[in-house]
C-alpha positions in Angstrom: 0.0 0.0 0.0 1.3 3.7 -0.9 1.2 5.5 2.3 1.7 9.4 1.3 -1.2 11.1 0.9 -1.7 13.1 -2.9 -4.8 14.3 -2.3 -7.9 16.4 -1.8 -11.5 15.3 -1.6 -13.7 12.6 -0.1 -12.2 9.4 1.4 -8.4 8.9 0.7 -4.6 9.1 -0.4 -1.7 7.8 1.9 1.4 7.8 0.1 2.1 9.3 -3.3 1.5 8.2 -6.6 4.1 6.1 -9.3 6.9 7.4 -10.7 6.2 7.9 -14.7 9.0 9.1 -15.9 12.7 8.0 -15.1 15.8 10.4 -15.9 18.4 8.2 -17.7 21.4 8.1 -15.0 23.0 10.3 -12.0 26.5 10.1 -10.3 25.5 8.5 -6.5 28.3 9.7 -4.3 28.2 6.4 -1.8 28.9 6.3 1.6 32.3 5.2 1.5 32.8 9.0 -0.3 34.0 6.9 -3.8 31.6 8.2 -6.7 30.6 5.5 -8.8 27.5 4.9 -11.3 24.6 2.7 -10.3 23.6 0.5 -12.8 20.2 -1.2 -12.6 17.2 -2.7 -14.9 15.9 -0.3 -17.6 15.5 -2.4 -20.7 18.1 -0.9 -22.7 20.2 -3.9 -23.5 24.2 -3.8 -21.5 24.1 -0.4 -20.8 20.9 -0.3 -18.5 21.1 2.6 -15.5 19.2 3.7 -12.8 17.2 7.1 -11.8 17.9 7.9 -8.1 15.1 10.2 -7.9 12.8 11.8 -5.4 9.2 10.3 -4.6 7.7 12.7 -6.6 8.7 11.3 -9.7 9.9 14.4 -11.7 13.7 13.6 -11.5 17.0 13.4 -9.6 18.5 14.5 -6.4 21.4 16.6 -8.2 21.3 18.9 -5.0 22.3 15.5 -2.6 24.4 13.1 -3.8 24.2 10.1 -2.1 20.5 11.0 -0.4 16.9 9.7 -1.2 14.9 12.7 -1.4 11.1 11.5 -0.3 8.5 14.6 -1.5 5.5 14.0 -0.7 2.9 16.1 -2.8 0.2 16.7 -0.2 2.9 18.0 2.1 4.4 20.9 -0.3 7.5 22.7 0.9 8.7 19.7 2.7 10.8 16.6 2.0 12.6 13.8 3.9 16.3 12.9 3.4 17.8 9.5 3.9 21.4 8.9 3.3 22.0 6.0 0.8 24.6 2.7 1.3 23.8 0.7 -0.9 21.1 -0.1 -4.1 19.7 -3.5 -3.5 16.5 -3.8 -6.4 15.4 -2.3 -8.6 12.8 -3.5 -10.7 9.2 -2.9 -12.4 6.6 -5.6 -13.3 3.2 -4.9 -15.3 1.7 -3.1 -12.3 4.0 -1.2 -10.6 7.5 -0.1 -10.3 9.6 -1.0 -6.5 12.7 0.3 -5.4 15.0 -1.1 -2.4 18.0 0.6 -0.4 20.1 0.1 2.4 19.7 3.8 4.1 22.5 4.5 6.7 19.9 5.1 10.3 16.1 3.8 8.9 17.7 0.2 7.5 16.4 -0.9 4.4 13.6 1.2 2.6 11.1 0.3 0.0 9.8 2.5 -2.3 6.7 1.3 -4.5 5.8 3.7 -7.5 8.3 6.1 -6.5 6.4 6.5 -2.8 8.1 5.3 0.4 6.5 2.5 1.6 8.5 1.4 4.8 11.5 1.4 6.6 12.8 -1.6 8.8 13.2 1.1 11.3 9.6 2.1 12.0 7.7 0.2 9.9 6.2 -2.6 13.4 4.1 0.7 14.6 2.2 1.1 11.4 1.5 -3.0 10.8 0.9 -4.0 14.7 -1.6 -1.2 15.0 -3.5 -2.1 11.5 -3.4 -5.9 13.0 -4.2 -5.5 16.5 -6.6 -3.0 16.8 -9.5 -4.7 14.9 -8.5 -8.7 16.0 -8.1 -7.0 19.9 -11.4 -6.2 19.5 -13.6 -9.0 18.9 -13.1 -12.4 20.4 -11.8 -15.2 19.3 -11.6 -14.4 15.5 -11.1 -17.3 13.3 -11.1 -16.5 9.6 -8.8 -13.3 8.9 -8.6 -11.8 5.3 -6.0 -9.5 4.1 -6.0 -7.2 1.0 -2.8 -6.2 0.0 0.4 -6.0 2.3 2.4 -7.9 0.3 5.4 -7.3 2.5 4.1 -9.9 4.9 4.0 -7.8 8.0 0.5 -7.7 8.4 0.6 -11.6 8.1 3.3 -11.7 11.1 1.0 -9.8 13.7 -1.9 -12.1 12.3 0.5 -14.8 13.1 0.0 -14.2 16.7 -3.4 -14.5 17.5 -3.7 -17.9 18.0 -7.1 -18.3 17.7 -6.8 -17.6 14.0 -7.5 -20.7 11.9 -7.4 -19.7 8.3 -5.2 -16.2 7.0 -6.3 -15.6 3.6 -4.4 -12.6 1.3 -4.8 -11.5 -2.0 -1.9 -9.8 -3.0 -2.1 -8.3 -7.0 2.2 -8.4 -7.5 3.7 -11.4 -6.9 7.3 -9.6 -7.4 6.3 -7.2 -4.3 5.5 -10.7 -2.3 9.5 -11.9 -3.9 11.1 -8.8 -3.0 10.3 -8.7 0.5 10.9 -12.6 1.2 14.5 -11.4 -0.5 15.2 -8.6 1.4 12.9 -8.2 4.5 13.1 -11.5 5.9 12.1 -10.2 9.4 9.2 -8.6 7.3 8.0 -11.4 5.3 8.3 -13.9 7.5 4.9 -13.8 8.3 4.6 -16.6 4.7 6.1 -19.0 7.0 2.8 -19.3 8.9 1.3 -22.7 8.2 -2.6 -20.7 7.9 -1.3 -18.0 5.3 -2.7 -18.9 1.8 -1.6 -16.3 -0.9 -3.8 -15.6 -3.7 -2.2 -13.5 -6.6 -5.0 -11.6 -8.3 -6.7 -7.9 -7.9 -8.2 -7.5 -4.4 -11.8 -5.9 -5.9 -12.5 -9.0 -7.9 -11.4 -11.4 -5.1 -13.6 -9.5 -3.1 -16.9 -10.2 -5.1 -16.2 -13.8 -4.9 -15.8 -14.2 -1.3 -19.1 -16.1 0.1 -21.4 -13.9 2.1 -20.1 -13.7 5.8 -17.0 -15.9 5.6 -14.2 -13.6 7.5 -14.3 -12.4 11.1 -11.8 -9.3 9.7 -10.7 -7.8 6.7 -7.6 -5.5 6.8 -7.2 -3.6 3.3 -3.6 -2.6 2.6 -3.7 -2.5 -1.0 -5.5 0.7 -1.8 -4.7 4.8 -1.2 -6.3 5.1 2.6 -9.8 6.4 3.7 -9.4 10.1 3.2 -9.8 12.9 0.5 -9.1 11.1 -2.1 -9.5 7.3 -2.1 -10.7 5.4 -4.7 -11.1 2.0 -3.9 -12.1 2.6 -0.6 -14.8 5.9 -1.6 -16.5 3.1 -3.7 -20.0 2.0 -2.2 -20.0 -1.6 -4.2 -16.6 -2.1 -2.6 -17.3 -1.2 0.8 -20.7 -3.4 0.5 -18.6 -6.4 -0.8 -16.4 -6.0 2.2 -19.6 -5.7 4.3 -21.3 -8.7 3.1 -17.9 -10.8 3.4 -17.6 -10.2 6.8 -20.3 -12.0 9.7 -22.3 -10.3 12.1 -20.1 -8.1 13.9 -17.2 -8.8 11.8 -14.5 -5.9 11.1 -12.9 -3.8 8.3 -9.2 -2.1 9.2 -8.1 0.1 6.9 -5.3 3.1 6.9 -7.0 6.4 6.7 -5.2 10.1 6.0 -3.3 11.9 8.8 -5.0 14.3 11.1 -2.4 17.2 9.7 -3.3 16.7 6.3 -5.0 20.2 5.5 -8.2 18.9 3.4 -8.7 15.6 5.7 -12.2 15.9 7.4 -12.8 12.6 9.7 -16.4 13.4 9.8 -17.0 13.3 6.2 -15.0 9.8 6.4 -16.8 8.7 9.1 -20.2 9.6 7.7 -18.7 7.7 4.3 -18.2 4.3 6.0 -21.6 4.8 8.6 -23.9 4.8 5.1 -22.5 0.7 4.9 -21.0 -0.6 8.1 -24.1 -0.6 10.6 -22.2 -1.2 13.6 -19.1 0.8 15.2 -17.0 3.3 13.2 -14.0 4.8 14.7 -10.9 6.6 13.8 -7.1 6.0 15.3 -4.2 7.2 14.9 -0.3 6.3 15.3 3.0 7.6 15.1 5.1 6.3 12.1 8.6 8.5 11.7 9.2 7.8 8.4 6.0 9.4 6.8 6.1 12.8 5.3 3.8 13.6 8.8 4.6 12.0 11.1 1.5 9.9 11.5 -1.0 7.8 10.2 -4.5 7.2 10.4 -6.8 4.1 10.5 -10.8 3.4 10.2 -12.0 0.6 12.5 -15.6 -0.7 11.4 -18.0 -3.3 12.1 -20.7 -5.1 10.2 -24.1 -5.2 11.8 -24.4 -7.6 14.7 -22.6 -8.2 18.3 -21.6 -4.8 19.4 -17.8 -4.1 18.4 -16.1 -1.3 20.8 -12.7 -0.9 19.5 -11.7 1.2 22.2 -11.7 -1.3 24.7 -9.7 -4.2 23.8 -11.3 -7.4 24.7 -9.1 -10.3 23.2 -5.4 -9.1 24.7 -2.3 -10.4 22.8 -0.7 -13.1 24.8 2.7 -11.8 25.5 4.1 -15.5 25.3 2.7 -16.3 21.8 4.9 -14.5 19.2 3.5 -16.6 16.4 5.7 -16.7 13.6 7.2 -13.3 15.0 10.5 -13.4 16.1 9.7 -11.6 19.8 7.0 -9.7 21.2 5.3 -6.5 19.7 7.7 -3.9 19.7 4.8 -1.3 19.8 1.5 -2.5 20.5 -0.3 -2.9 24.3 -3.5 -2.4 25.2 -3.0 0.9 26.6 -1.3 2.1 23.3 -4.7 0.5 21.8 -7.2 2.6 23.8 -5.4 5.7 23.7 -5.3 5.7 19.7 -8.7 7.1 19.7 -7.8 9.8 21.4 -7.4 13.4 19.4 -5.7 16.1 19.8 -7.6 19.3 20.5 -7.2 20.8 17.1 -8.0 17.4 15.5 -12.0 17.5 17.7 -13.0 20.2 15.6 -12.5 17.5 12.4 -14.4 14.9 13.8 -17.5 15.9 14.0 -19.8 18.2 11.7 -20.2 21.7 13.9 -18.0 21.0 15.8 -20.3 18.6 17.5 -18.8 15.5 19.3 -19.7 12.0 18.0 
């Protein structure tokens, strides 16, 4: 999932969008201070090069040798810098282009259509949160499917709710799901779970196909988040095939837009998801460094059925089942959990239409 938002209307963007157009090659000053040329896949026969460019897709770093320039457009005037080591892929298959480095303090970064995606540095806050706080709240799930997330993160928090029988994902790039077994082990390790069956194929689709009331949760990673200006997610037949997938009191995760982004109203979000899910609907937040603000946003709903309140957890982690994890959360508790929900003062004013509390 793109995680930048590039937006400004309706329900919403996270990350920015692909990279078009590639400049032909650049001088990367490495971190040794020995300039040498990068050389990597672009289909012109032995002399293929690289672009080393920002996230906005327009070009080079000439300014900062050696540095990955992140822009992200709903954030002008602003950019993030991270020191480059080392390229280790670079590659682009019919649906989208990805991009790996070894950055000298965030670890190895992925960038997906010339967005960043994650760093092994942050990137446990934004997946335990998307994972935990829907399967915290309802008890005992048993049937889990995820829609997108590639990476296999998501699947690793999954991995430790062992109450979980069946992990189903549909992920549409099956060189996104290779890259990450390749070069985020710790990442992707969540494919080593006996329950995880992979499904290559376009998440919509694999949606309408899904028997009515089959999964206790659905986490969507695959699409730009709720927020002005989603797509996927502002679409009422997908929302309703997500709804009529799920049982009785079953729930939808998804990221949603950043309480700083300027054109980000949570109430019209809110009353977005409330026309379809007839049961909770909540907003949370977390911090995630890497981001161009900081922080991310999530949408918690629930089908109609048994009550869901997300802000009390009711189905604790056990700290002595790491699943296929290789320790314990490194961010995740339950009082990280309730306190997600809470807003900043500036951010009340977004919630609710009038000002008016919901």
């Amino acid at each position: 999932m793109e995680k930048e938002n590039n937006g400004s209307n309706g329900v919403a963007a996270t990350r920015t969008v692909a990279a078009d157009k590639y400049c032909a090659t650049m001088r990367l000053q490495k971190h040794e201070h020995v300039e040498d040329e990068v050389v990597v896949s672009h289909n012109n026969n032995n002399n293929e090069r690289t672009t080393f460019l920002s996230s906005n897709g327009n070009g080079v770093s000439t300014a900062f040798p050696g540095w990955y320039v992140d822009v992200a457009k709903a954030y002008p005037g602003q950019a993030q810098l991270y020191e480059t080591e080392k390229i280790l892929f670079h590659g682009k298959s019919k649906y989208q282009e990805l991009f790996v480095f070894q950055s000298s303090t965030y670890g190895k970064i992925a960038i997906l259509n010339g967005s960043l995606q994650l760093t092994e540095r942050d990137e446990f806050a934004y997946q335990e949160m998307l994972t935990h706080l829907p399967l915290c709240s309802i008890p005992n799930p048993k049937k889990v499917l995820l829609i997108g997330g590639g990476d296999g993160g998501i699947l690793r928090e999954i991995s430790r709710h062992s109450s979980v029988e069946q992990i189903d994902i549909c992920e549409i790039d099956e060189m996104v799901v290779n890259v990450y077994k390749k070069y985020f082990p710790d990442i992707a390790v969540g494919y080593k779970d006996p329950r995880v069956n992979l499904q290559i194929g376009d998440g919509v689709a694999f949606m309408k196909s899904v028997p009515k009331g089959t999964y206790d949760a659905i986490i969507v990673d695959a699409f730009q988040s709720m927020g002005p200006q989603a797509e996927e997610l502002s679409d009422i037949c997908f929302l309703e095939s997500v709804v009529r997938a799920l049982r009785p009191g079953g729930v939808l995760s998804s990221p949603a837009e950043s309480l700083w982004f300027k054109n980000f109203v949570i109430a019209d979000t809110i009353a977005h998801c409330s026309k379809i899910f007839k049961g909770s609907v909540n907003y949370a937040w977390t911090t995630v460094p890497a981001y161009a603000s900081g922080l991310i946003g999530f949408m918690l709903c629930s089908s109609e059925g048994p009550p869901v309140d997300f802000k009390h957890p009711i189905n604790p982690l056990n700290p002595e089942s790491y699943g296929v994890a290789k320790g314990p959360p490194k961010f995740y508790n339950s009082e990280i959990h309730t306190a997600a929900f809470c807003l900043p003062s500036f951010a009340k004013g977004l919630f609710a239409p009038n000002n008016q509390p919901l």
